[in-house]
C-alpha positions as CSV (number, residue, x, y, z in Angstrom):
1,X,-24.9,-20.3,-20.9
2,X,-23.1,-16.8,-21.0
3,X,-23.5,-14.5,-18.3
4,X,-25.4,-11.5,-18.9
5,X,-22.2,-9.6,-16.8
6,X,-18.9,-10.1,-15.0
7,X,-18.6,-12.0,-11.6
8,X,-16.3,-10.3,-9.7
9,X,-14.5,-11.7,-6.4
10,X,-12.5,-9.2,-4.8
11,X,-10.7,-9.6,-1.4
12,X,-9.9,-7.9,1.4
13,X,-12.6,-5.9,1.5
14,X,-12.6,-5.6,5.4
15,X,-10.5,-2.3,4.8
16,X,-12.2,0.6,4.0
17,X,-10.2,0.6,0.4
18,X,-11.2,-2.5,-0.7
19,X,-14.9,-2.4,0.8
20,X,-15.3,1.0,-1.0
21,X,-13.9,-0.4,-4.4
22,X,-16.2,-3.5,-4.1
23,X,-19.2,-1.5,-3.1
24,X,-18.4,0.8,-6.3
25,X,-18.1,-1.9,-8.6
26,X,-21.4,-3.5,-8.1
27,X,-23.1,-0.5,-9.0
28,X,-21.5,-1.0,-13.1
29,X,-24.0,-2.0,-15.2
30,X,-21.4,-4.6,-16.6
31,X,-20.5,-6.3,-13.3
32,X,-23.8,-8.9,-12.7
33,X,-22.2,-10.0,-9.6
34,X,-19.7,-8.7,-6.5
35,X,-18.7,-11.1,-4.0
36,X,-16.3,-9.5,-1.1
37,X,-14.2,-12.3,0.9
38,X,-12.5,-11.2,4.3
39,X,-11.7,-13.6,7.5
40,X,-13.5,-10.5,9.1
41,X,-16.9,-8.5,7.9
42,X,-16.1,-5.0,7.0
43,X,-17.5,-2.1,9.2
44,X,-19.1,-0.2,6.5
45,X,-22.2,-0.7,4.0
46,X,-21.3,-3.3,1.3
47,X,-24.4,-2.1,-0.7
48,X,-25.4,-5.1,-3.2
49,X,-21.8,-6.9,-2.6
50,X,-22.1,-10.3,-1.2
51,X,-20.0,-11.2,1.6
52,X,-18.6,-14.1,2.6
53,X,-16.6,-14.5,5.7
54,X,-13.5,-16.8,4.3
55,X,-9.7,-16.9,4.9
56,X,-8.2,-17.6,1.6
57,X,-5.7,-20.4,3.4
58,X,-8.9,-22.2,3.5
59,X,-10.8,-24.2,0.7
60,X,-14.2,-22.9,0.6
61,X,-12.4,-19.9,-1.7
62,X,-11.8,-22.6,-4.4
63,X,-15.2,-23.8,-3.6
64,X,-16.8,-20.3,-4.3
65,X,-15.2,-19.8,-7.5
66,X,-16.4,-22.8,-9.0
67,X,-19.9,-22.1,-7.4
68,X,-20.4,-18.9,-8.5
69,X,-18.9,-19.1,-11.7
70,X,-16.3,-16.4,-11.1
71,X,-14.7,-14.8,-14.2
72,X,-12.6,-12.4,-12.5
73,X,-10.6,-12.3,-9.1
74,X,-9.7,-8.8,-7.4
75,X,-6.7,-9.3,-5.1
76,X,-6.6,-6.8,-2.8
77,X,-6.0,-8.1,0.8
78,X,-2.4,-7.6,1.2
79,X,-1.6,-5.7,4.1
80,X,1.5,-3.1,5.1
81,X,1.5,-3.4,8.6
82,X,1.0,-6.7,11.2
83,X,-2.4,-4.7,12.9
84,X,-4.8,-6.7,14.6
85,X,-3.0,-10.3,12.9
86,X,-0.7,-9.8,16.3
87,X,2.6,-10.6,14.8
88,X,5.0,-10.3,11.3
89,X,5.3,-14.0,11.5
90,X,1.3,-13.9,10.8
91,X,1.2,-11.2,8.5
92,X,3.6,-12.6,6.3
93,X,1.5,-16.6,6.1
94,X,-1.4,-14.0,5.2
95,X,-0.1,-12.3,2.7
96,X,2.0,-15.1,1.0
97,X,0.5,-18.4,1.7
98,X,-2.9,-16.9,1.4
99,X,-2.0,-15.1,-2.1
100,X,-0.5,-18.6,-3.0
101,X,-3.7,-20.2,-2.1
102,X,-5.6,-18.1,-4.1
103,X,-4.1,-17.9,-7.1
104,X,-3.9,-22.0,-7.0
105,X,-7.6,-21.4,-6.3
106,X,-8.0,-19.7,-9.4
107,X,-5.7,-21.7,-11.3
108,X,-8.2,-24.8,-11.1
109,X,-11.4,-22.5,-12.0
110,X,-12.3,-23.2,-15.5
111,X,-14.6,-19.7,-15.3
112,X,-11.8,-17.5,-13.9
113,X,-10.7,-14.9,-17.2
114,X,-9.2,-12.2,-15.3
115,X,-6.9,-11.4,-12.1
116,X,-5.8,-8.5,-10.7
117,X,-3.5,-7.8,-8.3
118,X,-2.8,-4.6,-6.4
119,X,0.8,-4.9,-6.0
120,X,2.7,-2.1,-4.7
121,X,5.7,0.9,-5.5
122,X,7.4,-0.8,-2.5
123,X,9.2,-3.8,-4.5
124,X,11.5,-1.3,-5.5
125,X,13.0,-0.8,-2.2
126,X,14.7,2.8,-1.7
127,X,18.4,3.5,-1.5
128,X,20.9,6.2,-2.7
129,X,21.8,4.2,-5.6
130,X,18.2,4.2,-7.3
131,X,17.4,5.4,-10.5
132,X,15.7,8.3,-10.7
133,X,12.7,6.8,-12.0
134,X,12.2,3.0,-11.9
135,X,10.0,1.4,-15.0
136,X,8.4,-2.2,-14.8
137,X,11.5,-4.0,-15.9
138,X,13.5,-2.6,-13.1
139,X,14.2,-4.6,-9.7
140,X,15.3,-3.2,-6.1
141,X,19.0,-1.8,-5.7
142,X,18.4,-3.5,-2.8
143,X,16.8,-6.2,-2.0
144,X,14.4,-6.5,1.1
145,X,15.6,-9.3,4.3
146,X,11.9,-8.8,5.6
147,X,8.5,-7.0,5.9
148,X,6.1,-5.9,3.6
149,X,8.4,-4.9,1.2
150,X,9.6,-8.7,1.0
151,X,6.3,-10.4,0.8
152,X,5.0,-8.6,-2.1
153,X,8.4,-9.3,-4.2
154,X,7.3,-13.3,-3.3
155,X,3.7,-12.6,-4.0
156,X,4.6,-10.7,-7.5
157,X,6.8,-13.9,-8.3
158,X,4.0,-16.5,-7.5
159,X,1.7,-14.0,-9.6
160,X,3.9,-14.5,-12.7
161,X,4.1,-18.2,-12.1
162,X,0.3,-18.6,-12.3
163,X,0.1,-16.5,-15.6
164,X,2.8,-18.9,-17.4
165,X,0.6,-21.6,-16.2
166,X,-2.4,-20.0,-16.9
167,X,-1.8,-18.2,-20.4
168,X,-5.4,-18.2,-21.0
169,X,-6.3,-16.0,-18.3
170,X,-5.5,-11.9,-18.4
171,X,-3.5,-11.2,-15.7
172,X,-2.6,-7.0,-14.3
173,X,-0.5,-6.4,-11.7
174,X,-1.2,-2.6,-10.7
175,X,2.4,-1.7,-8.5
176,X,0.4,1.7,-6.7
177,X,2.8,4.2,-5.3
178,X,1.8,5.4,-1.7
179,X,-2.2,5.7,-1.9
180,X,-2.9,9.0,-0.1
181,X,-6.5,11.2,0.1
182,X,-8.8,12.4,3.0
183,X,-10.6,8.7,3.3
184,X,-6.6,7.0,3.6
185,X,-5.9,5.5,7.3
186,X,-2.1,4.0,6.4
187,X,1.0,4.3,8.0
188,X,2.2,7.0,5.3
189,X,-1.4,9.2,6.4
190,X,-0.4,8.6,9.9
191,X,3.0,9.6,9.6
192,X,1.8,13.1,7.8
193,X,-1.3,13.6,10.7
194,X,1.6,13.8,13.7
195,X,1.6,17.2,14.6
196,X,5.4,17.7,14.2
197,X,6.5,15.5,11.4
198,X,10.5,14.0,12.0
199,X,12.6,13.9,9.1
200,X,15.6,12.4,8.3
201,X,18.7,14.8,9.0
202,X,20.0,16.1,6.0
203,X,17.7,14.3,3.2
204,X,14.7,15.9,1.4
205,X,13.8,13.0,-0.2
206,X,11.0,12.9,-3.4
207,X,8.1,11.7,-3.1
208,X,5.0,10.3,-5.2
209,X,1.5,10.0,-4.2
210,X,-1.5,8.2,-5.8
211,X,-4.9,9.3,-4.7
212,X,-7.7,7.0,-3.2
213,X,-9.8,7.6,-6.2
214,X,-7.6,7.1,-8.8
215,X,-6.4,3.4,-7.0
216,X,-10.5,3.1,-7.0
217,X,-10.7,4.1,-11.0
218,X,-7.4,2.0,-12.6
219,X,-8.9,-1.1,-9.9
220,X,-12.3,-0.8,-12.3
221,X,-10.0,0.0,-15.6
222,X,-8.2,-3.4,-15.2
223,X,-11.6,-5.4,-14.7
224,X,-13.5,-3.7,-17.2
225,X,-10.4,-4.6,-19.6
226,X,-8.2,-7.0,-21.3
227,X,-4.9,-4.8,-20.4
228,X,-2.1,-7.7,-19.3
229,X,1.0,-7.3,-17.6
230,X,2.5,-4.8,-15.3
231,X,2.1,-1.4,-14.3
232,X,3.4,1.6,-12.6
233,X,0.6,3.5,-11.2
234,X,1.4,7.0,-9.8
235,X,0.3,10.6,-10.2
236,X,2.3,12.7,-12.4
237,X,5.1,14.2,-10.9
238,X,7.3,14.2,-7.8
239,X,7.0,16.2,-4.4
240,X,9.7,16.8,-1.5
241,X,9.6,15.9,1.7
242,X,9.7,19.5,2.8
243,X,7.3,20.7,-0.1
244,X,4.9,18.3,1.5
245,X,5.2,19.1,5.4
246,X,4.5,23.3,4.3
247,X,1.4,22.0,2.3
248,X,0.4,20.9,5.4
249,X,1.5,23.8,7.9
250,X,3.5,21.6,10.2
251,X,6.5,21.4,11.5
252,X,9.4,19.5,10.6
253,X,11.6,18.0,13.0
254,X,14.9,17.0,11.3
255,X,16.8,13.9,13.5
256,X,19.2,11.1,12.9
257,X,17.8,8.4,10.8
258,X,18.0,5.7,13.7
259,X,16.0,8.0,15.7
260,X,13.0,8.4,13.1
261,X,11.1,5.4,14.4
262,X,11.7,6.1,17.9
263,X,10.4,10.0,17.5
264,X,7.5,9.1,15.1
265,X,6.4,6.7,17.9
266,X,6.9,9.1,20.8
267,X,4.9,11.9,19.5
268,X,2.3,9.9,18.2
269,X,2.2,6.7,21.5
270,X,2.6,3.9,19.2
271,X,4.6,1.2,18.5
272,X,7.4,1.4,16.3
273,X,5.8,-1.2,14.1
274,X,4.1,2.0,12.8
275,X,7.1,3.1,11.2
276,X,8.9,0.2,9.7
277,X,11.9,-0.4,7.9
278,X,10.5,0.7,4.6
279,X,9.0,3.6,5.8
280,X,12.2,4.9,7.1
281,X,14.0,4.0,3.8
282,X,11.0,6.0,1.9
283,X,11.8,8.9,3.8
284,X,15.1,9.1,3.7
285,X,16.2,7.9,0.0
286,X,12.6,8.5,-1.7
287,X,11.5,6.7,-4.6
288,X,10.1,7.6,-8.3
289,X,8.4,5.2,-10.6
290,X,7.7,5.8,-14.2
291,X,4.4,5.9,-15.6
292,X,4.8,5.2,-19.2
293,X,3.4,1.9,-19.8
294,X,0.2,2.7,-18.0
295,X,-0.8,5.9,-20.0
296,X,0.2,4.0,-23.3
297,X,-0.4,0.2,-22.7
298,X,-2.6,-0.4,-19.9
299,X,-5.0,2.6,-21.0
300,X,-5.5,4.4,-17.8
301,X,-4.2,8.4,-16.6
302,X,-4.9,9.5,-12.8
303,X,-6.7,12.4,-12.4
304,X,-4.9,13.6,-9.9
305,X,-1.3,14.8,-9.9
306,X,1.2,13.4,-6.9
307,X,0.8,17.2,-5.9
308,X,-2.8,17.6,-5.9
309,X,-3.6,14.5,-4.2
310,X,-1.5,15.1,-1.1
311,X,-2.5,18.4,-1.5
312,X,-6.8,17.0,-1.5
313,X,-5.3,14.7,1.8
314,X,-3.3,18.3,3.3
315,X,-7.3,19.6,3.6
316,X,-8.3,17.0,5.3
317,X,-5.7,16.6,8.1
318,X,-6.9,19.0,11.1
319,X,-4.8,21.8,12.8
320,X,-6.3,23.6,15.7
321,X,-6.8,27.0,14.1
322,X,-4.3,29.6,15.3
323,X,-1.7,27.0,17.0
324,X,0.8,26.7,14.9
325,X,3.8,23.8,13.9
326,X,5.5,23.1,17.3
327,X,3.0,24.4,19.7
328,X,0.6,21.5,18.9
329,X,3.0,18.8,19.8
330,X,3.9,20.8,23.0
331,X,2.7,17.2,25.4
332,X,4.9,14.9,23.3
333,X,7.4,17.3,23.1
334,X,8.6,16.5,26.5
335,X,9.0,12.6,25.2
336,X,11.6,13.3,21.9
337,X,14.5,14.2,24.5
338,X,13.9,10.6,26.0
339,X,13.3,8.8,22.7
340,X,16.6,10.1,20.9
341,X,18.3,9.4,24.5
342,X,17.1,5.4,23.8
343,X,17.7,5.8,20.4
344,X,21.1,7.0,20.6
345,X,24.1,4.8,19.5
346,X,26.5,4.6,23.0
347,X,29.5,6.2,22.9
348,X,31.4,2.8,23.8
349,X,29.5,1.1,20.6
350,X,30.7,0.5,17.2
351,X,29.8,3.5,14.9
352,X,28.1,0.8,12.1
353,X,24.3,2.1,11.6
354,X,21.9,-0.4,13.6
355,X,20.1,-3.1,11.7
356,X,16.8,-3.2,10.0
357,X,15.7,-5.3,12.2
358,X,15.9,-2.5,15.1
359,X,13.1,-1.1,13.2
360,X,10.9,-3.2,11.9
361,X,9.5,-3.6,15.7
C-alpha cells in the first residue's frame, strides 16, 4: 500500500535546531509523518511531531523504522561540544557508535529511501596551508588526532560505507559551514556574545557563515528530493575576523594563540571545553568552502549571504546602550592578566607551541 506522504525520522531533535526543523517539517503537506528521536525530550513545542525518547545505541531505533514504515532518516544529532554527556570519551561513543548504529539500523529497513546527514565544514580542518576554497573532493591539510572535528571525518566514512551497501537508497550529506542567526546557542555564537572578543595575534582570518534558516530550508530541500551525494553548504562570500567583531561594535582583544582558550574562558567563566581545539584553529587559519555543486547539483541557494547572516545574528547580540567595547567587560577584565599569566609558556620551557590537547579541555 503506498503512503499517501513521506515518513520522516529525524534525530536529535532535543536541540533547539533540530526540534525547530522537525516541528517545520510536519507542517509540509508532503511529509504524512514526523517522528523526533532524542535520549532526552526537547524543551520546546514539537507541534504534530511524534517523539520518542530513544538512544540510537539502542535497538528499539531499528524497531521503529520497521514499525512505522520509515522512508526517510534525518541525522541530525551530532554534537560539537561534550555538554551535559560529561565527558569527550562520551561524546565521541555518541556521535560515532550511535551514527554507526543508525545507519546499520537503516540498512536493514526495507522502507528506508532516503538519508540525510548534516555533516559539517569542520572535516576540513584549518591550517596555513589550505586552499583558499575547499570543494567536496578535498580532504583536511591536516588531519584531526581528536574532537569533533575527528568524529565527523569517521561518521562521513561510515556514511559512504552504508550508501555502497545500500545503492538503492538516496543518500546527502549537507557539510554546513558555521550555522549562525539570532535563535543559534553554539560555541561560535558564544564566542561572538563575549563582550571583548580575543583574537589571535596577528591573523585576521576569513570567515563563512550559514544562517539558521537556510540549514532549516536545504534540511527540507534534501528530503523533499532525490539530490545524492555531497555538499558544501555556505552563504556566499567570506567575512574577516575583524569585519565581523565592528559588525558587532565590540572590542577585539588580540593575544597569543595559546592564550585564546584561556582568555575566552576568563571573560566569559567557563571551561575551556568551550573553546576547543578547532575553534582556535578556525580563528586563527579560517576556512572557505566552495559552493558550486550545491547551486548546480543539489538544487538549493541560501538566502542569506555569509555577511548578512552574521550581520541578522550582530542584531541580536545585546550591548548595553552607550557602554561601549572594553567598558563592558570591565569585571572580567581584571581575570585576562591572570589567564595569560597561566597561559604563558615559562621562560625555562622549550619554545615548541603546546599541544592540542592543552585545549581541547
Amino acid at each position: 500500500m503506498t503512503q499517501a506522504g513521506k515518513v520522516v525520522l529525524v534525530t536529535g531533535v532535543s536541540r533547539d535546531l533540530g526540534r525547530r526543523f522537525a516541528r517545520n517539517l510536519a507542517d509540509d503537506p508532503a511529509v504524512a509523518n514526523v517522528i523526533g528521536v532524542d535520549v532526552i525530550p526537547p524543551e520546546g513545542d514539537l507541534g504534530a511531531v511524534s517523539f520518542v525518547r530513544a538512544d540510537l545505541r539502542n535497538p528499539v531505533v531499528a524497531k521503529l523504522l520497521v514499525r512505522e514504515r520509515v522512508d526517510t532518516v534525518v541525522h541530525m544529532s551530532v554534537v560539537a561540544t561534550p555538554g551535559g554527556m560529561g565527558s569527550r570519551a562520551s561524546m565521541k561513543e555518541a556521535n560515532v557508535i550511535g551514527t554507526m548504529q543508525l545507519l546499520g539500523a537503516c540498512q536493514r529497513a526495507p522502507d528506508v529511501q532516503r538519508v540525510v546527514v548534516k555533516s559539517t565544514t569542520t572535516v576540513y580542518g584549518a591550517s596555513h596551508r589550505d586552499p583558499a576554497m575547499f570543494t567536496e573532493e578535498m580532504g583536511p591539510k591536516r588531519m584531526p588526532r581528536s574532537g569533533y572535528s575527528r568524529d565527523a571525518l569517521e561518521i562521513e566514512g561510515y556514511v559512504r560505507g552504508f550508501a555502497r551497501r545500500r545503492p538503492d537508497v538516496h543518500v546527502a550529506m549537507l557539510r554546513a559551514a558555521n550555522v549562525i542567526g539570532p535563535g543559534v546557542d553554539s560555541p561560535i555564537a558564544q564566542y561572538f556574545r563575549l563582550p571583548v572578543v580575543p583574537t589571535v595575534l596577528g591573523y585576521d582570518p576569513r570567515l563563512q557563515f550559514l544562517h539558521e534558516a537556510d540549514l532549516m530550508g536545504a534540511l527540507r530541500h534534501a528530503v523533499l528530493t532525490d539530490a545524492s551525494g555531497t555538499f558544501n553548504l555556505a552563504g556566499d562570500g567570506v567575512l574577516l575576523l575583524s569585519q565581523a567583531i565592528r559588525r558587532l561594535g565590540r572590542a577585539g582583544l588580540p593575544v597569543p594563540s595559546f592564550a585564546l582558550s584561556a582568555v575566552g574562558s576568563a571573560i566569559r567563566g567557563v571551561g575551556r571545553s568551550e573553546f576547543a581545539t578547532e575553534l582556535v584553529h578556525f580563528l586563527t587559519y579560517g576556512r572557505g568552502v566552495d559552493t558550486t555543486r550545491l547551486h548546480e547539483e543539489f538544487g538549493y541557494r541560501p538566502r542569506y549571504s555569509t555577511e548578512e547572516a552574521f550581520c541578522d545574528f550582530a542584531r541580536s547580540v545585546d550591548m548595553p546602550p552607550g557602554v561601549p567595547g572594553l567598558a563592558v567587560a570591565e569585571p572580567a577584565l581584571a581575570s585576562l592578566e591572570r589567564a595569560l599569566t597561566r597561559s604563558a609558556v615559562p621562560t625555562s620551557a622549550p619554545t615548541a607551541a603546546p599541544t592540542g590537547g592543552e585545549l581541547d579541555g
